[in-house]
N, C-alpha and C positions, 0 to 999 in steps of 0.2 A: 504493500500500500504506500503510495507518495502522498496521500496525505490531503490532494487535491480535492478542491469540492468540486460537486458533480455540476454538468454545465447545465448553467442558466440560472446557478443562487446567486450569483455575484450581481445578476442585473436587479434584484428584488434586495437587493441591501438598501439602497438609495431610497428605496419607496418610505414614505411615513411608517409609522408603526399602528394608528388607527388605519389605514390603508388595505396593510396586512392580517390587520385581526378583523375587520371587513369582511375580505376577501374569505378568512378563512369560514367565518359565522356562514357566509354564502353557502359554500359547500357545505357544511354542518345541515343548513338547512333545506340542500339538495335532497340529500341523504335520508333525515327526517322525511320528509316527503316523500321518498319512493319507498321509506318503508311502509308509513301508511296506507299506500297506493297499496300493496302486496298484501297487506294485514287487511283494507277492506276488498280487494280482488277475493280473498279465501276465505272472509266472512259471508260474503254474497254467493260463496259456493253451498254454505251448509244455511243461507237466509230460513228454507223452510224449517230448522229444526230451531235454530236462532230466534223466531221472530215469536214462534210461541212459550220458547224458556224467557225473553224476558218481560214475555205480557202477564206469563204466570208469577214469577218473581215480583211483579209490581204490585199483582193484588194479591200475593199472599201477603205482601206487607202491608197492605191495606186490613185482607181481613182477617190477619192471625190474632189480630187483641180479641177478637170472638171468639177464636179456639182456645185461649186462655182465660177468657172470663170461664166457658162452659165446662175448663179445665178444673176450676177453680170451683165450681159447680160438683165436681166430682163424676166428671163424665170423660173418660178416657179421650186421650187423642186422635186414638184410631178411629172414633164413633164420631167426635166432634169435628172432625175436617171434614167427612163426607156428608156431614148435615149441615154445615154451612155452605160447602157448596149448591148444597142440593135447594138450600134457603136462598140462595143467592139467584139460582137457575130461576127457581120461582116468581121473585120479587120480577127479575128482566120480564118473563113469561107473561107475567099478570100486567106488567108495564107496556109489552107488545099485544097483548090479548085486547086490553082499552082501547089503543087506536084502532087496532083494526076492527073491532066492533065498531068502532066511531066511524071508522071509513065505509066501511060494507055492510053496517045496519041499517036502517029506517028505509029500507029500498033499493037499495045501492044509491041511498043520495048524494055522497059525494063525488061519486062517480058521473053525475047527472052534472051537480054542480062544476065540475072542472071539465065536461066535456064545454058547457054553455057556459064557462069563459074562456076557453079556446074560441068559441063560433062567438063570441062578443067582440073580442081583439081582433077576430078577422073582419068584423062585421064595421070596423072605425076604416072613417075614412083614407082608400088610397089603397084597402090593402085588400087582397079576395076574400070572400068567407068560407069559410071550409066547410063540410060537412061533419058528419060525426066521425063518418072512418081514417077521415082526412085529420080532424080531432085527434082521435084514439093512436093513429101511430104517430103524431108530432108527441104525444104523453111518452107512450113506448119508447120512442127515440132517446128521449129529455132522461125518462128513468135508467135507458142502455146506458147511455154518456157518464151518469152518476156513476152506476156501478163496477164500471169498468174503470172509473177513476180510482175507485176504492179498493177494487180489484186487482189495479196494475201491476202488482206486484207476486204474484198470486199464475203461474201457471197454467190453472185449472180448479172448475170447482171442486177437484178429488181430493188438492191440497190444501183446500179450505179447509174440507170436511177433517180431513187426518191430521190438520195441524190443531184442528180445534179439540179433535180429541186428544191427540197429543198434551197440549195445553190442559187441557183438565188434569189426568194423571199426574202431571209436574206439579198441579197446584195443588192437588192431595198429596205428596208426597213433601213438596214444602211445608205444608202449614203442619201436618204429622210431625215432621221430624226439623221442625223451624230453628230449634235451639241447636241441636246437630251440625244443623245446614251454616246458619249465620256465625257459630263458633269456628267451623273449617274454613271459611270463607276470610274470616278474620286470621286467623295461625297463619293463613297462605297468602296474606295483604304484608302482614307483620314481616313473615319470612322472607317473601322477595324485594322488601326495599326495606331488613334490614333494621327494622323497629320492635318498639317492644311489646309485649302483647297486648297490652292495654289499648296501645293505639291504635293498628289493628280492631280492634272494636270497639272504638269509640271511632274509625270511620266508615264500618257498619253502621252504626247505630247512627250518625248524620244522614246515611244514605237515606235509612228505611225512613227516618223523618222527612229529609227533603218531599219521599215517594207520596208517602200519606199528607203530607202540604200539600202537593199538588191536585190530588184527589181528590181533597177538599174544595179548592180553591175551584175547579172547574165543576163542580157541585155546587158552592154560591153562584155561579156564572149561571150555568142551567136552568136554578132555580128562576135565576132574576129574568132571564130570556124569557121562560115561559113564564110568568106570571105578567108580563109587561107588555107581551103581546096579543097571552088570551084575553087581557084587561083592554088592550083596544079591539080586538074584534070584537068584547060586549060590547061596547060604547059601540062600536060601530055598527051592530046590528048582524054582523058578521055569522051562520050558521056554525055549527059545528066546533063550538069553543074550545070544547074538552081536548078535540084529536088537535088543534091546531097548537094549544099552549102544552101538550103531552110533546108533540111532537118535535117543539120548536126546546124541550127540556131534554128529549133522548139524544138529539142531533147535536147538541153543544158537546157533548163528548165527541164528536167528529170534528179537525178543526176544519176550519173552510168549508170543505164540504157539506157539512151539516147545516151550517150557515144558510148556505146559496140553497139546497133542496127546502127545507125548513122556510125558505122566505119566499119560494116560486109556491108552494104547496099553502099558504094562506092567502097569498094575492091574484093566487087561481078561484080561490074557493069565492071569495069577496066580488072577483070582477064576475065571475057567472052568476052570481044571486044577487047581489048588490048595483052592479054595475060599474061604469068607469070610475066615476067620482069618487066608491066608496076605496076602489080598488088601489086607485093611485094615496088614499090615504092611508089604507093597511100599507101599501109600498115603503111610504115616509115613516112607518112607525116600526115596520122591519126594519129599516136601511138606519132610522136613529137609535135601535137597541144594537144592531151586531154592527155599525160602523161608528156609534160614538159612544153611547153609556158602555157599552159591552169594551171597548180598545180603551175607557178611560178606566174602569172597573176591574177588567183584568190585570194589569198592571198594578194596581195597588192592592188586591187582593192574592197575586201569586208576588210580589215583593214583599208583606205582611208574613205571610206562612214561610215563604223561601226565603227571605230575608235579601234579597234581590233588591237592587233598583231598579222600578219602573221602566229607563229607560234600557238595561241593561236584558230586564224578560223581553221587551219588544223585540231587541236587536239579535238575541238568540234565538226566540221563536221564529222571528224570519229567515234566518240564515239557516237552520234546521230543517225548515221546510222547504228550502230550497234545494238543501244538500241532498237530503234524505227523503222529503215528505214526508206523509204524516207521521212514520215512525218518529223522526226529526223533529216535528211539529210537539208530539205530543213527549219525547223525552228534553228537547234542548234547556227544558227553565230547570228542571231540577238534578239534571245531569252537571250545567253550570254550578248551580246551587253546593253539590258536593263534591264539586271540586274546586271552589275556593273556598269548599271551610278545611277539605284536606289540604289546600297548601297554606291555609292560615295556620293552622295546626301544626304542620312540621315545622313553619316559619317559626312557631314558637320552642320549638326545641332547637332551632338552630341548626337541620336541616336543611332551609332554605334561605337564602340571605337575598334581603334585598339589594336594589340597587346601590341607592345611598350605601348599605354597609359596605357594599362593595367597594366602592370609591372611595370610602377614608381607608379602608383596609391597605389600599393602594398608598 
């Protein structure tokens, strides 16, 4: 060895020294990037097993304090998770079983009603009127378009079906063996970055609160949706209260989506029975609960539970739903949430050093 340096260091001498740690933070960040790219390329291989472990995980920690109250009851675990699910099947059932009595009781009047305001909107000046059939598939179409939105993700309805039962089973066998689960989960947080076990589950324990914050928090939204707008279609005169504020309640658990179906489905019902006038004012009483109480509402209600700034859930929710959809949509507020209490957390142990420290360190 003579000792030479290899050609081409000697021209990077001369550069700055921010220049160079620049330079390097770039590549750093190359790097970081395509490992991501890889990590979600080979998450999106196993999505259909993926997507129902963490919808069961979210609501077993919603509703495992039910399996420990009934624990506490003196009713074994094994007994107590399959009766809450089975409670839980129920409460949905009975919550689906209302609308659709609302929609296809009294004659199939809503079916009547939202054919005649299709043939009402066509019947306004400029535009043809349709008839019923012409009606019935622009509905079909409207309802494909949703589904398939909600669907896109989703192969085939066989992997609905399997993932949903999938999903059950995981959510029996979490909420069974919850203490099991969230203690291994912790040992294996602790062990790979390193910490102590304590900490380790104390950011379990942030996570499954962030989860049940947010649960919450889109449960007052729901709520306020539908009571604000079955409360204007009474004043308005509006038919069919009950399916439209059930409905405008169920769909808030869908983000966007929910929305837009939920607010086409009462200014159909309004403009066929009502007319335009009444129609365009259910329009303004949807468009001012889910485009301004609902976006001023939500924000303070999931920065409250999550501890979030307002503007902070808006800017993740979007960027979530952009990345991901709705998966994105509906994890980004409390996925941020637990992850800056985990790095506030290490921060406190001195794990993580901010910037400032960094700088007088220097």
């Amino acid at each position: 060895m003579d000792g030479r340096q290899p050609p081409g260091v000697d021209r990077f001498r001369g550069l700055p020294d921010w220049f160079q740690t620049l330079g390097r933070g770039a590549w750093l960040l190359v790097g970081i990037a395509v490992l991501l790219a890889i990590t979600l390329f080979l998450l999106g291989l196993i999505s259909d097993l993926l997507i129902p472990l963490i919808f069961a995980a979210i609501l077993a920690a919603i509703f495992v304090p039910l399996v420990d109250r009934l624990e506490r009851w003196r009713l074994p675990r094994w007994l107590g998770a399959p009766l809450v699910v089975l409670l839980a099947i129920a409460v949905v059932a009975l919550v689906l079983w209302s609308v659709v009595a609302g929609l296809l009781g009294r004659d199939r009047e809503i079916l009547t009603q939202i054919t005649a305001g299709l043939n009402e909107a066509g019947s306004l000046p400029g535009t043809p009127e349709p008839d019923t059939e012409q009606a019935l598939r622009i509905l079909g179409t409207l309802v494909e378009t949703l589904v398939s939105g909600l669907l896109s993700g989703l192969s085939s309805a066989t992997v609905l079906i399997v993932g949903t039962v999938t999903g059950l089973f995981i959510l029996l066998f979490l909420m069974k063996d919850w203490r099991l689960m969230t203690d291994a989960t912790a040992d294996r947080i602790a062990a790979v970055l390193g910490l102590p076990p304590a900490v380790g589950q104390q950011i379990v324990a942030d996570t499954v609160h962030s989860f049940r914050s947010y649960a919450l928090g889109v449960t007052i939204i729901g709520l306020m949706n539908g009571i604000v707008i079955g409360l204007g279609a009474a004043v308005l005169g509006v038919p069919l209260v009950l399916p439209i504020a059930l409905v405008n309640f169920v769909t808030s658990y869908i983000p966007f989506y929910g929305a837009f179906f939920a607010g086409a489905f009462a200014v159909l019902i309004a403009l066929g029975a009502n007319g335009l006038g009444v129609a365009l004012a259910m329009l303004a009483i949807t468009l001012l609960t889910n485009n301004t109480l609902q976006n001023l509402l939500e924000p303070l209600v999931f920065g409250k539970t999550l501890r979030l700034h307002p503007l902070v859930v808006m800017l993740v929710t979007t960027a979530g739903t952009l990345l991901f959809g709705l998966l994105g949509a509906t994890l980004a507020a409390p996925v941020t949430a637990v992850a800056l209490r985990t790095i506030n957390l290490l921060r406190g142990m001195g794990r993580v050093r901010s910037a400032n420290h960094s700088v007088r360190a220097r």
